[in-house]
C-alpha positions as CSV (number, residue, x, y, z in Angstrom):
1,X,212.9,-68.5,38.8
2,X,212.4,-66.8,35.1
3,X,212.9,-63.0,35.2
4,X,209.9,-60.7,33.8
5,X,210.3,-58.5,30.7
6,X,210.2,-55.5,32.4
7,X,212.8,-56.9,34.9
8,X,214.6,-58.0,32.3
9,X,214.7,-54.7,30.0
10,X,215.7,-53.2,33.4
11,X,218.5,-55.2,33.7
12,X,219.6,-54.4,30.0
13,X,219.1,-50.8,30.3
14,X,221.0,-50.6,33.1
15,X,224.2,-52.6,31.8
16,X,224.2,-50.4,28.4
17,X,223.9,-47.2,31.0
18,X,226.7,-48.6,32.9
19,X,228.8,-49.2,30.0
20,X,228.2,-46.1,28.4
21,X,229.3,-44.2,31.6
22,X,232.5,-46.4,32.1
23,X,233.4,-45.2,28.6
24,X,232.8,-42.0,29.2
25,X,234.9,-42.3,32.0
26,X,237.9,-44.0,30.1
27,X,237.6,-41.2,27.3
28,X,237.4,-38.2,30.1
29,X,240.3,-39.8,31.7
30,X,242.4,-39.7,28.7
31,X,241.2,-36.6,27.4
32,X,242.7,-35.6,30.7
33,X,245.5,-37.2,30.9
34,X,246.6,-35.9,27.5
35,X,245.9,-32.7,28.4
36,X,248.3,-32.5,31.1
37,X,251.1,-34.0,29.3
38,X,250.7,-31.4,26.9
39,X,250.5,-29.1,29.7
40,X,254.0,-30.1,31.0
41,X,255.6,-30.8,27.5
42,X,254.5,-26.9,27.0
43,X,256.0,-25.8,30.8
44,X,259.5,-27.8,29.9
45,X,259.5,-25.6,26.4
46,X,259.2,-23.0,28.7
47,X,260.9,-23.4,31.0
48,X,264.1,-23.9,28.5
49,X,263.4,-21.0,27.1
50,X,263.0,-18.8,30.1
51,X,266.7,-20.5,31.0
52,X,267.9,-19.2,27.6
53,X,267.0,-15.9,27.9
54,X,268.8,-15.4,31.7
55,X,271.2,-16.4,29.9
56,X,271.0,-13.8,26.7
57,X,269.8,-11.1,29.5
58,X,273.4,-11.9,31.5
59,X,275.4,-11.8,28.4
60,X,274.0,-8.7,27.2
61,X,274.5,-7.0,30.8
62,X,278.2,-8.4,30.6
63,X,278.5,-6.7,27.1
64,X,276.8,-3.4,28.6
65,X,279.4,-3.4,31.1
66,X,282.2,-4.4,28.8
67,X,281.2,-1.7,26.0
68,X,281.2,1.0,28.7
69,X,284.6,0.2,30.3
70,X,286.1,0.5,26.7
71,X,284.8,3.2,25.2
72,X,283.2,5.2,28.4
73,X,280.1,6.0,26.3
74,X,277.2,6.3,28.4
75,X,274.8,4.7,26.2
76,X,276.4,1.2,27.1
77,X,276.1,2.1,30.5
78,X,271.9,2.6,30.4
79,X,271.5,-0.9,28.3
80,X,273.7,-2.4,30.7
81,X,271.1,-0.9,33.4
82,X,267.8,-2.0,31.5
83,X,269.2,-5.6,30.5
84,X,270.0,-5.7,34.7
85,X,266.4,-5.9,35.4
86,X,265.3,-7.9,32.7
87,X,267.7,-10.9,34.4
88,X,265.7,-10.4,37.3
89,X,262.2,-10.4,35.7
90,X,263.3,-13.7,33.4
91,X,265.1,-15.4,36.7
92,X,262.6,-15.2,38.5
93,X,259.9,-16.5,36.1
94,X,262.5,-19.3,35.9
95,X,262.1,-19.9,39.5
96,X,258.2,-19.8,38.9
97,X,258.2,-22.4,36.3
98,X,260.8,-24.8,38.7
99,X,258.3,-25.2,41.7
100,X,257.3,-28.6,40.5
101,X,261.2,-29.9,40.0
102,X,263.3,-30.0,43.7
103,X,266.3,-31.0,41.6
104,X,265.8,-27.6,39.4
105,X,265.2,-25.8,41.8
106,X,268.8,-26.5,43.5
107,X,270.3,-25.7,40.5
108,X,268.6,-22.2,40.3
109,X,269.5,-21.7,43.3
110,X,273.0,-21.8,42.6
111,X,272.7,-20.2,39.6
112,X,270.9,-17.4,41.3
113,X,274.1,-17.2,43.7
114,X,276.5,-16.9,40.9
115,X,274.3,-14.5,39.0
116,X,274.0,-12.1,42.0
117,X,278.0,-12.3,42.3
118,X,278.5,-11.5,39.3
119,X,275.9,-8.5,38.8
120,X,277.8,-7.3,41.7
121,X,281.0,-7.2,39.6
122,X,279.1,-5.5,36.7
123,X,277.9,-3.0,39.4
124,X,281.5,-2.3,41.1
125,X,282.8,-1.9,37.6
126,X,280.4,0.4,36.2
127,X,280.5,3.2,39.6
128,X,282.3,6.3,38.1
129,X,283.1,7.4,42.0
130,X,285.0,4.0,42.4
131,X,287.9,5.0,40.9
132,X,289.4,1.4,39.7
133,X,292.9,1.0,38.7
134,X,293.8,-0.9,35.2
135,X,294.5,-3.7,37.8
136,X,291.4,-4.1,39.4
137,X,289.2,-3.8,36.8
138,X,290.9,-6.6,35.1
139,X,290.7,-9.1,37.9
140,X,287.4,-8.3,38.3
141,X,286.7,-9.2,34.8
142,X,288.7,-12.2,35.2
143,X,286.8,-13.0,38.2
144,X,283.7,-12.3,35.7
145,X,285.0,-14.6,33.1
146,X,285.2,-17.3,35.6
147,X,281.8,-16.4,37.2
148,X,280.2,-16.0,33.6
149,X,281.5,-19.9,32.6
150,X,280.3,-21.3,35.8
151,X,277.1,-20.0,35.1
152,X,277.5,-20.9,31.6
153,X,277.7,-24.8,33.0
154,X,275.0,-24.5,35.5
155,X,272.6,-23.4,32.4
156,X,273.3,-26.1,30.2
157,X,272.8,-28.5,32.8
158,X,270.0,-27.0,33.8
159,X,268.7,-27.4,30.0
160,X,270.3,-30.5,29.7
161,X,268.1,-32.0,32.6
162,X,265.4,-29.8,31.4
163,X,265.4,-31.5,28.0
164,X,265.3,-35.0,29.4
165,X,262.6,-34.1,31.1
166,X,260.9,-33.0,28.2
167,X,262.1,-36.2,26.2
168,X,260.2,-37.8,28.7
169,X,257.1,-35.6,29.0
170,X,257.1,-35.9,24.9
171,X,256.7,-39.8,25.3
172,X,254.1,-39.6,27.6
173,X,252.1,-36.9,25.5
174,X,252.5,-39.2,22.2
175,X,251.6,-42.3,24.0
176,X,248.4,-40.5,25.1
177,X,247.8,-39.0,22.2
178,X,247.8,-42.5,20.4
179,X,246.0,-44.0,23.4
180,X,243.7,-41.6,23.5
181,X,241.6,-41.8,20.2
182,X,242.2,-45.8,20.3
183,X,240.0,-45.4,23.9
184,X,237.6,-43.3,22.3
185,X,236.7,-45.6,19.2
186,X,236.4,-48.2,21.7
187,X,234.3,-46.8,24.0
188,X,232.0,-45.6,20.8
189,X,232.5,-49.7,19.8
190,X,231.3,-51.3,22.8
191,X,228.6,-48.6,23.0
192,X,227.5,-49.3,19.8
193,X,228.0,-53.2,20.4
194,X,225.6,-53.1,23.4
195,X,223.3,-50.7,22.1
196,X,222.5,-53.3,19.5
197,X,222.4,-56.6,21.6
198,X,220.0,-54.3,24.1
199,X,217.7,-53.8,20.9
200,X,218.2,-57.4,19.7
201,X,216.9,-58.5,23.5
202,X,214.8,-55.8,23.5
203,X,213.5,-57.5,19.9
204,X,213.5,-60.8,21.2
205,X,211.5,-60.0,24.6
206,X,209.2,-58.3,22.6
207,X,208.2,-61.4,20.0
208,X,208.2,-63.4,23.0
209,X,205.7,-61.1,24.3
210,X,203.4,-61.0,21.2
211,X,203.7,-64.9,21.0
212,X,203.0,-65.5,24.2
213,X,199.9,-62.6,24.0
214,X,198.5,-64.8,20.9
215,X,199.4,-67.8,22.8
216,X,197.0,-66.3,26.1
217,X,194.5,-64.7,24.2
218,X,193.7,-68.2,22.3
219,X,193.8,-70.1,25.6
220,X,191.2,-67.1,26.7
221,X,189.2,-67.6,24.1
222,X,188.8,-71.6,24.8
223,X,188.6,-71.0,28.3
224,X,186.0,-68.7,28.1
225,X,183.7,-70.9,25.2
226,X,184.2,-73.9,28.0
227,X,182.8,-71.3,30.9
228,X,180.1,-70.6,28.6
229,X,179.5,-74.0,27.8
230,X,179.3,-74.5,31.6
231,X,176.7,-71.5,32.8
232,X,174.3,-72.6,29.6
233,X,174.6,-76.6,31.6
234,X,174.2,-74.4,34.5
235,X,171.1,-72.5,33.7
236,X,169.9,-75.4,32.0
237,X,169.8,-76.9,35.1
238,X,168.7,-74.0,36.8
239,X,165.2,-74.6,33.6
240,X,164.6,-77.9,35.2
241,X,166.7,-79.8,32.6
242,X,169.0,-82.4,34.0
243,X,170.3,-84.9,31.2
244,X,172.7,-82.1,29.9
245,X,176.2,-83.1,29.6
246,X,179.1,-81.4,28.5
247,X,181.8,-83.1,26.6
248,X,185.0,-81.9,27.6
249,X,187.9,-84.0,27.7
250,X,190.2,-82.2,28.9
251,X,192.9,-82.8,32.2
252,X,193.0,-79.4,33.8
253,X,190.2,-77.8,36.4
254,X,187.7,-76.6,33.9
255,X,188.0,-80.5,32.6
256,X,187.5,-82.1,36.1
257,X,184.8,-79.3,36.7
258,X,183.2,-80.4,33.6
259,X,183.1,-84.2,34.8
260,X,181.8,-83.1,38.1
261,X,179.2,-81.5,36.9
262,X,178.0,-84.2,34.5
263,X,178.1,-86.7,37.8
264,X,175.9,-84.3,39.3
265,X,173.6,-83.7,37.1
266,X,173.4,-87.6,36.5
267,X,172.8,-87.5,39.9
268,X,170.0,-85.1,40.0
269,X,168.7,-86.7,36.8
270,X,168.0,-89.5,38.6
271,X,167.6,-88.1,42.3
272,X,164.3,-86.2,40.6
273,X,163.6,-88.8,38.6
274,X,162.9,-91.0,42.0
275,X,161.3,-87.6,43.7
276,X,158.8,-87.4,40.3
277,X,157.9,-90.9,41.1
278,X,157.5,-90.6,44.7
279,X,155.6,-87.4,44.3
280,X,153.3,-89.4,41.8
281,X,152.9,-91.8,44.8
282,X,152.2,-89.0,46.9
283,X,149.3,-87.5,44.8
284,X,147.6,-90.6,44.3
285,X,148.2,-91.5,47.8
286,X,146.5,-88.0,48.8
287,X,143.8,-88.5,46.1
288,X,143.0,-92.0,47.9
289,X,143.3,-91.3,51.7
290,X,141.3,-88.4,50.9
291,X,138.9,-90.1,49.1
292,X,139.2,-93.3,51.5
293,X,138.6,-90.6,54.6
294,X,135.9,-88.6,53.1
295,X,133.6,-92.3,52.4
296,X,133.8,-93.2,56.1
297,X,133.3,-89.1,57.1
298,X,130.5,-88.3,55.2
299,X,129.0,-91.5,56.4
300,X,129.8,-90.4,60.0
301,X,128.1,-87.1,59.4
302,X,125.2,-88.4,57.6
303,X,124.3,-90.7,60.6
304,X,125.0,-87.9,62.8
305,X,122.1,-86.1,61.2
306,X,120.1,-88.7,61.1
307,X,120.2,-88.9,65.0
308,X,119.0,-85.5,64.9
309,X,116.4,-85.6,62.4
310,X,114.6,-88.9,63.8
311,X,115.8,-88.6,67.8
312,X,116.2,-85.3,68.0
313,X,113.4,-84.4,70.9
314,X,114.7,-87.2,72.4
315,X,118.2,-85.5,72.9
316,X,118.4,-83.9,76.3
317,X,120.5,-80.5,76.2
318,X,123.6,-81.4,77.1
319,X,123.5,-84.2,74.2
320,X,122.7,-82.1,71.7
321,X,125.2,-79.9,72.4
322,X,127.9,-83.1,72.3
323,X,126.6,-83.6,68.9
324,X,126.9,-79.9,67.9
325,X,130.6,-80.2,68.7
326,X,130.8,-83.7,66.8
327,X,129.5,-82.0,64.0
328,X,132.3,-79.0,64.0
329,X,134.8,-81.4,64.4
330,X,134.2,-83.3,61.5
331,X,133.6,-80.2,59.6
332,X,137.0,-79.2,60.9
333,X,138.7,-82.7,60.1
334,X,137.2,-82.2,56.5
335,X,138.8,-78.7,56.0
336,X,142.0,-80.4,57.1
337,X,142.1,-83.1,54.9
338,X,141.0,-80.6,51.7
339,X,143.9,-78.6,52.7
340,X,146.2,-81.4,52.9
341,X,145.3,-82.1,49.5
342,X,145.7,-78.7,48.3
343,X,149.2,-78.0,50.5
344,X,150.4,-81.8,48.8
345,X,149.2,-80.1,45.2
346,X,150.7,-76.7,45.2
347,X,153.8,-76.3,42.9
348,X,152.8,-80.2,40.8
349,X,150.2,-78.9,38.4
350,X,150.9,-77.2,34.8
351,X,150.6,-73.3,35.3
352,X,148.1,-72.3,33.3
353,X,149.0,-68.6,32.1
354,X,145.9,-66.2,31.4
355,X,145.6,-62.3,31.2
356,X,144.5,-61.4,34.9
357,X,142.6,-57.8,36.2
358,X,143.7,-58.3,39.8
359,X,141.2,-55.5,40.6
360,X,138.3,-57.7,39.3
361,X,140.0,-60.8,40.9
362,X,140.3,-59.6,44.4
363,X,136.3,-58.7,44.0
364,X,135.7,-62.0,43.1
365,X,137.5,-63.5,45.7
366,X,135.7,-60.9,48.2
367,X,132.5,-62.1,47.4
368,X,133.0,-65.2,48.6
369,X,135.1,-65.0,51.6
370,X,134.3,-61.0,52.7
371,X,131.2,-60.7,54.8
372,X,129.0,-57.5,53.6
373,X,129.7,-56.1,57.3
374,X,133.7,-55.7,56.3
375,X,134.6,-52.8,54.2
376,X,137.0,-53.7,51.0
377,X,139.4,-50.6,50.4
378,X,141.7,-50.9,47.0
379,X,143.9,-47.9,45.8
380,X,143.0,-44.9,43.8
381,X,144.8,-45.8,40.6
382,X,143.8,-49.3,41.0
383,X,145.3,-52.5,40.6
384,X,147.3,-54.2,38.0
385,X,146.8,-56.4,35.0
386,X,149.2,-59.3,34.0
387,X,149.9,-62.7,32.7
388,X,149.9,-65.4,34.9
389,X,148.3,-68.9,37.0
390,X,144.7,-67.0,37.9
391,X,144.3,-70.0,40.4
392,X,147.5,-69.8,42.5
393,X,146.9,-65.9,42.4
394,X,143.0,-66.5,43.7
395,X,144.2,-68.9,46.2
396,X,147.0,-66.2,48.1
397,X,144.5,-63.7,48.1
398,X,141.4,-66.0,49.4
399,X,143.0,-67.3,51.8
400,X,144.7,-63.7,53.2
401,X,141.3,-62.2,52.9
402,X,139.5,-65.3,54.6
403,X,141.9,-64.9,57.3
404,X,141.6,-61.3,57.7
405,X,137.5,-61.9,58.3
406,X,138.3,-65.2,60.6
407,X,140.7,-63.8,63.3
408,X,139.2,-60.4,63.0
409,X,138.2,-59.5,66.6
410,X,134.6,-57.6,66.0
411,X,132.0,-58.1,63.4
412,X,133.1,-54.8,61.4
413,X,136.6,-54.4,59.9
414,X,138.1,-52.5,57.1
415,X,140.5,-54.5,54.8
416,X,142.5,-52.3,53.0
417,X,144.3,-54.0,49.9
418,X,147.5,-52.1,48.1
419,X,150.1,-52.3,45.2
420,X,153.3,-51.5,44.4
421,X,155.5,-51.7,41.0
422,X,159.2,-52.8,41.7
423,X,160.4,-53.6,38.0
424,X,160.3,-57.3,37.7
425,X,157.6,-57.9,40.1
426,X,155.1,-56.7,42.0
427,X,154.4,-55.7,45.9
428,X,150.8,-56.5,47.4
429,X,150.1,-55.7,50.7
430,X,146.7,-57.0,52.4
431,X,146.1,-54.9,55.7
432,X,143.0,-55.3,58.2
433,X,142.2,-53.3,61.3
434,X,142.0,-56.5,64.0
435,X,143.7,-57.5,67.1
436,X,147.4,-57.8,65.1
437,X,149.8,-60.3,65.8
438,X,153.1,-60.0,68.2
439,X,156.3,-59.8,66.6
440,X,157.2,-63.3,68.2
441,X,154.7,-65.2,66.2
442,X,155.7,-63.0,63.3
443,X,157.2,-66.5,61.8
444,X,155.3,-68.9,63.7
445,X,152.3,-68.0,61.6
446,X,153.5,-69.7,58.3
447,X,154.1,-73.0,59.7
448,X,151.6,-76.2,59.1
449,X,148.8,-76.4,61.3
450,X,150.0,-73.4,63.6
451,X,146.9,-70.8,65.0
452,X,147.2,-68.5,67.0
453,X,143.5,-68.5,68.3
454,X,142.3,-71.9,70.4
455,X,140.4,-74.3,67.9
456,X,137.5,-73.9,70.4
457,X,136.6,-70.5,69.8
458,X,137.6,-70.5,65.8
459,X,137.7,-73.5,63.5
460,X,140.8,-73.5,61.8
461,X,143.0,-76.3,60.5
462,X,146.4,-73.8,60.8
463,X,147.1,-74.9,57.0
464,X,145.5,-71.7,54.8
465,X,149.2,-69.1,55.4
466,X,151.1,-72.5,54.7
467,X,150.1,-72.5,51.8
468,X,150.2,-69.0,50.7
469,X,153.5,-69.3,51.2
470,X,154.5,-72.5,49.8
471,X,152.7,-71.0,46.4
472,X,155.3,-67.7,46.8
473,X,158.3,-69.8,47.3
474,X,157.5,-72.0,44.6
475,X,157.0,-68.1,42.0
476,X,160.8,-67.6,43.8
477,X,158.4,-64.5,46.1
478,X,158.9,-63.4,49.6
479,X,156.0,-62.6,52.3
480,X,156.0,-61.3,55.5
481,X,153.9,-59.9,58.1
482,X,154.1,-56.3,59.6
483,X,152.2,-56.2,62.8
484,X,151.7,-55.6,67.0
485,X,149.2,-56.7,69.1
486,X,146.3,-54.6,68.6
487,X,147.3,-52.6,65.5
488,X,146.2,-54.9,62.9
489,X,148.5,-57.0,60.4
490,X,149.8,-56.4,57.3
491,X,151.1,-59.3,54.8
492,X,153.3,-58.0,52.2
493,X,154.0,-60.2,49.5
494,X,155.7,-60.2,46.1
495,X,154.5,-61.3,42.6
496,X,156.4,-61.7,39.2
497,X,155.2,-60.1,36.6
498,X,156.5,-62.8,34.1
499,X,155.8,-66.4,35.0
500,X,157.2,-69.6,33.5
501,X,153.8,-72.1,32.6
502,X,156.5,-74.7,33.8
503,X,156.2,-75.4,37.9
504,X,159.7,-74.6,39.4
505,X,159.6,-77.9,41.3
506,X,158.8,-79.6,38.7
């Protein structure tokens, strides 16, 4: 699997980081390392010299010592004494310097044997209570000879090892120092070297980047004129319009989107081309059963009232009232078949937009439907104007009304009719003062031939809230009923303030 940039720089950044820092490294190291060699190459310079000046110091005691047994001056006698401590003090720094050498140390310590043996000579020699005979004094200065050329030896192999070791130390110091700027320009080399192929990657990552930006930003840029192409087929279809296409040919999802869509809306092309056609069938089968029912009905009725008219004292009681009922039931079969036709119609006919003065409207509407014995409240600051179907309007509100007057439970009622702006639509609310409906018919109420009162007592055909809301679905509205038994009812419903001329089912 391809790495990402950013893992990728990562990755670089980290390998010229650890490069750098073994560099470093290599060039602290031999820094270091020449350092120390110089370090030792300076401890064998002194070292040698510390050995040279025991050497001096013990010579220059001996001639103290010498000087003072010839000539008996004093004065050779009190440099013999300071030169005595200065062997000590340059010994013993010798001894100091020797730590890191077992084989030099050996040797000092002989030396240091000798050199104590024959200070003791120097000091026998040099006592002016002693009382030495010619004799004496001149074994012990043969015994000093001796001493003094065995120490002699001891120092120059002592120097002699001494200088090997610096021959040695030397080598190392000029092999480091020729090592050590060769390391260095190195190190500053392959820093340099991957500094450069980091920026080159670095480069490279970064036109890839910009390409492939350009490269994303362009595909964006299609995809998103082919989404747009898709919503406008979308809402077109959403207008009513279902013989747009979209030509896209290409083999990826928005491509086989594209084809699916066009197979559906070939599919609803012709799906509502075969609903248009049945509806047609529909309305003319509605026009003719209700013109084919109303023939034989009105013919029933007329001969109904004919009875009456020419028989009528003839009629006993209990016939006249059979005929009473005949007549409300063809009344009522009349009402059902009118609102059949008008249930069948609702959402098929051309809008037909005019300005409307609801206020005026609902008047209108009360006059008809509202018995002067009900009292018609509407809201202080009145109610609104707009554009729209005046018909499908007057037909919500006639048959709200009509039913708030029908089901009311006394012969007085107050319907109280209000308003309320909600940006794109409006809210009215139609509230009475009668028995109310329970909240489990809440729904029940807005189905096809449903009543909640027995047909006996109230003619009703169950179809007037079916089509109130039929005509609100088909405006994309909502409706509903706030109520309990005995409090009254309150339908709430919603109306656009702009309405398209075309029917939505259409």
């Amino acid at each position: 699997m391809a790495l990402q940039t950013k893992t990728k720089l990562y990755i670089g950044f980290a390998i010229a980081a650890s490069v750098l820092l073994l560099t470093a490294v290599a060039g602290f190291i031999s820094i270091r390392k020449l350092s120390q060699r110089t370090s030792w190459v300076e401890h064998s310079y002194q070292m040698m010299q510390q050995l040279k000046d025991v050497e001096l110091r013990v010579k220059d005691a001996r001639s103290g010592v010498r000087g003072y047994l010839l000539t008996n001056d004093s004065v050779y006698l009190d440099f013999y004494l300071s030169t005595r401590g200065q062997v000590k003090e340059r010994f013993d720094e010798a001894k100091w310097l020797a730590q890191d050498n077992p084989a030099q140390t050996a040797r000092l310590d002989t030396l240091e044997t000798m050199i104590n043996a024959q200070l003791r000579i120097f000091v026998e020699l040099t006592r002016p209570q002693a009382g030495l005979t010619p004799s004496v004094v001149q074994t012990a200065l043969d015994t000093d000879r001796q001493t003094m050329r065995a120490v002699e030896q001891l120092l120059r192999r002592a120097r002699s090892a001494e200088l090997a070791l610096l021959a040695q130390r030397s080598g190392e110091q000029d092999l480091y120092e020729t090592l050590t700027p060769a390391v260095l320009l190195f190190s500053a080399f392959i820093a340099v070297v991957v500094t450069l192929w980091l920026f080159w990657r670095v480069g490279i990552e970064i036109t890839a980047n910009d390409r492939l930006r350009a490269e994303l930003a362009e595909a964006n840029a299609n995809m998103s004129q082919r989404i747009h192409i898709i919503e406008h087929l979308a809402e077109q279809v959403v207008q009513g319009d279902y013989t747009v296409k979209i030509r896209d040919k290409e083999r990826d999802s928005l491509g086989n989107l594209a084809t699916s869509l066009n197979r559906m809306t070939q599919t609803l092309d012709d799906t509502f081309g075969a609903l248009e056609k049945r509806n047609r069938e529909l309305d003319q089968f509605a026009y003719v059963a209700s013109h084919d029912l109303k023939a034989p009905l009105r013919g029933v009725s007329t001969v109904v009232r004919w009875i009456e008219d020419e028989l009528g004292h003839e009629l006993s009681p209990k016939m006249q009232e059979y005929f009473g009922m005949m007549k409300g039931r063809l009344t009522r079969l009349e009402d059902l078949i009118n609102g059949l036709l008008a249930y069948a119609r609702v959402g098929r006919t051309q809008h037909k937009l005019e300005e409307v003065h609801v206020e005026r409207l609902v008047h209108d509407v009360a006059d008809l439907v509202v018995p002067p014995t009900f009292e018609l409240r509407l809201p202080a600051d009145g109610l609104p104007t707009l554009t729209t179907d005046r018909l499908s309007l007057q037909q919500v509100f006639t048959n709200l009304l009509s039913n708030a007057v029908k089901y009311h439970h006394t012969g007085l009622g107050i319907i109280t009719i209000g308003c309320r702006d909600l940006k794109k639509e409006y809210e009215f609310r139609v509230q009475d003062d009668g028995p109310g409906i329970a909240p489990e018919y809440h729904e029940k109420i807005f189905l096809m031939f449903q009543t909640l009162r027995d047909r006996h007592t109230a003619e009703s055909t169950g179809i007037g809230l079916s089509i109130v809301k039929k005509i609100i679905d088909e405006l994309r509205g909502q409706i509903r009923v706030e109520s309990a038994a005995g409090q009254g009812a309150a339908f709430i419903f919603t109306w656009p303030k702009q309405m398209n001329p075309k029917p939505v089912a259409a």
